[in-house]
N, C-alpha and C positions, 0 to 999 in steps of 0.2 A: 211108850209113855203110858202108866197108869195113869186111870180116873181121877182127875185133881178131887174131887170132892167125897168124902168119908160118911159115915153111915150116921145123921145125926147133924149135918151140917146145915146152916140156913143161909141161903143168898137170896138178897135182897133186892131186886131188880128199880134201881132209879133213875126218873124220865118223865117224859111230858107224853102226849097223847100215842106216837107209836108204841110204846111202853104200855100207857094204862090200857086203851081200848077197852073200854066198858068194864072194867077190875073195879070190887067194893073199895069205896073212899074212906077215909084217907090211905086205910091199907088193905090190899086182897090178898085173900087164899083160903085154901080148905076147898071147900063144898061148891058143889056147883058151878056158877060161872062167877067168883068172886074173883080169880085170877086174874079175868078177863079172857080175850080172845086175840091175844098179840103174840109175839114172836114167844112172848113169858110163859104162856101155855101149851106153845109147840115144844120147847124145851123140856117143860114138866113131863109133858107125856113120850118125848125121848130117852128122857133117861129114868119114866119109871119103867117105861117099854125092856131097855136096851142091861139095865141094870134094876132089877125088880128087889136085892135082896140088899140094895143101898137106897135108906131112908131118908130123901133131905125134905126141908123146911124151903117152898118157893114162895116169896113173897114180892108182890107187884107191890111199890111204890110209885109206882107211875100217875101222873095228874095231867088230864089234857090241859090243853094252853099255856104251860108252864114256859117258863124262861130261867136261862141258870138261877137270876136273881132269885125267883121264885122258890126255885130247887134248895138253893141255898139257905134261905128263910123258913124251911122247912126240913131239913134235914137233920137237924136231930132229934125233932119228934119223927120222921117217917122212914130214917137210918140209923142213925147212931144208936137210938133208944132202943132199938128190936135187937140189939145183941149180935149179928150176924155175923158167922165165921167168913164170908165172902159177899161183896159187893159187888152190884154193877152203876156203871153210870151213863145213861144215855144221853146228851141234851145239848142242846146248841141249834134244832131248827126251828125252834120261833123267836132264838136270839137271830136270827138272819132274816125269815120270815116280815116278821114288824115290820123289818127296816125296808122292805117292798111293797107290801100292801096296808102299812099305815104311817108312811114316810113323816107326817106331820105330829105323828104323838111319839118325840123323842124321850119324853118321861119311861115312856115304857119300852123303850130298845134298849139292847146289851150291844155293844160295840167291842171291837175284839178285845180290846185291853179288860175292859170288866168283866168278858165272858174268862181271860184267861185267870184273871184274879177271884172270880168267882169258882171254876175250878179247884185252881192251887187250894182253898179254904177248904172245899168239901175234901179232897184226900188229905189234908193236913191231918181232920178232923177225926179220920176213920183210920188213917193208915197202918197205926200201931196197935190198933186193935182185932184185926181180922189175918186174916189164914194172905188175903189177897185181895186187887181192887181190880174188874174189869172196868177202861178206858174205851168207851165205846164213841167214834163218829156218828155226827152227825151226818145228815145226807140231803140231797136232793137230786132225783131219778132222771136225772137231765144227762145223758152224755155228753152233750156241747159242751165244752169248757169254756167258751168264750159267753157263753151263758151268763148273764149279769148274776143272778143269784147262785146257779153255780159255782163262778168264780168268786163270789164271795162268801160261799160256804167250803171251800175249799181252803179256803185262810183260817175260817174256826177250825177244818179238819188237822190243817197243818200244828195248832195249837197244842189238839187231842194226842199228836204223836211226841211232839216236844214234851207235853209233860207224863208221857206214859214211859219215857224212856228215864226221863230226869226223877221220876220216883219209884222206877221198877213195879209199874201198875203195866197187866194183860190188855196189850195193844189188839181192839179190834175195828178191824175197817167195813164199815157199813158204803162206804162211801165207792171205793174202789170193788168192793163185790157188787155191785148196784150195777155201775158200769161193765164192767164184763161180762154179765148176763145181758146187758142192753147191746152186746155188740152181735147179739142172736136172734131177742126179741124186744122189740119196743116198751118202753115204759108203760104203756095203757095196759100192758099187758098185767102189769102188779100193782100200781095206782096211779086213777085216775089223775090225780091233781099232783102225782109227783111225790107226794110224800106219805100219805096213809098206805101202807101195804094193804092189799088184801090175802088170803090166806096164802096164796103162794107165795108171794112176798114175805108175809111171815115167816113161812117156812124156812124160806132162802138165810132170814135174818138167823133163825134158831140153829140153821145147820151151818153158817158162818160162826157166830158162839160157840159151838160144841167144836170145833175143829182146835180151837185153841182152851180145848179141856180133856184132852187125852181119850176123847170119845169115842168107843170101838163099835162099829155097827152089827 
């Protein structure tokens, strides 16, 4: 399998705080640390590394605290607008999040049915327009499955797959690579609180991405 991505291409990386990680707002890239310092920047420098004489366009739209709702509300100034031959979509763990550590402010929770209808809207929106859509899981670094919030991020996960197949958008599991590595090293080992990666973590996410992009090391 050749490189999905052509010399010229721009993919638009969208998400909430694992995504942005200090990336320039509303959009990052270019210079510096405008990317940020998330899985989006282990990728850039993978494949300028690995394929130096293929020129793409990586752009973090990533916004910490976000929620699909958010994502959604925002998506065609910080996707749709940018033109982009390929897309990513990260988002579902502070639609789960909320609903644990701020169980009383139900204004601001996504519940599966809105998370999956806010989904369906964002690939509606983009799908006819771009080369292709990654369908990226949510997660939480928890192997317990009996795990309250586990188990309930495991139901947005199941959503991610349902609609990745139902519109032929690049199924990636963040959620089930989490665990498999947890079945060697503990979670503290990549983040603390279970969901912010730190750079190994990152990495794990970019080298999880790149495997369902034709990527030759």
């Amino acid at each position: 399998m050749a490189l999905l991505f052509e010399n010229g291409d721009r993919i638009v990386f969208a998400g909430d705080s694992v995504t942005d990680m200090g990336s320039a707002q509303p959009v990052g890239e270019g210079l510096f640390d405008n990317v940020g310092r998330s899985y989006v920047r282990v990728i850039e420098n993978m494949l300028a590394v690995s394929y130096p004489n293929v020129f793409l366009r990586i752009t973090n739209s990533g916004t910490s605290g976000n929620t699909s709702r958010d994502l959604k509300n925002r998506f065609d100034r910080d996707v749709v607008n940018l033109n982009p031959q390929w897309v990513s979509i990260c988002i579902g763990i502070n639609d789960v999040w909320r609903q644990f550590d701020s169980p009383a402010l139900t204004d601001i929770c996504c519940d599966l049915d809105e998370y999956e209808e806010n989904l369906r809207e964002m690939i509606e929106k983009i799908k006819d327009k771009v080369k292709g859509i990654f369908l990226i899981t949510p997660y939480y670094i928890e192997p317990n499955k009996k795990d309250m919030m586990r188990a309930r991020m495991d139901e947005y996960c199941a959503v991610c797959k349902k609609l990745a197949k139902e519109y032929g958008c690049i199924f990636v599991d963040f959620q089930q690579m989490f665990e498999d590595y947890c079945k060697v090293r503990h979670s503290s080992y990549l983040a603390w609180d279970r969901v912010h990666p730190n750079q190994i973590g990152a990495t794990l996410m970019a080298k999880e991405f790149l495997s369902h992009c034709g990527y030759k090391y």
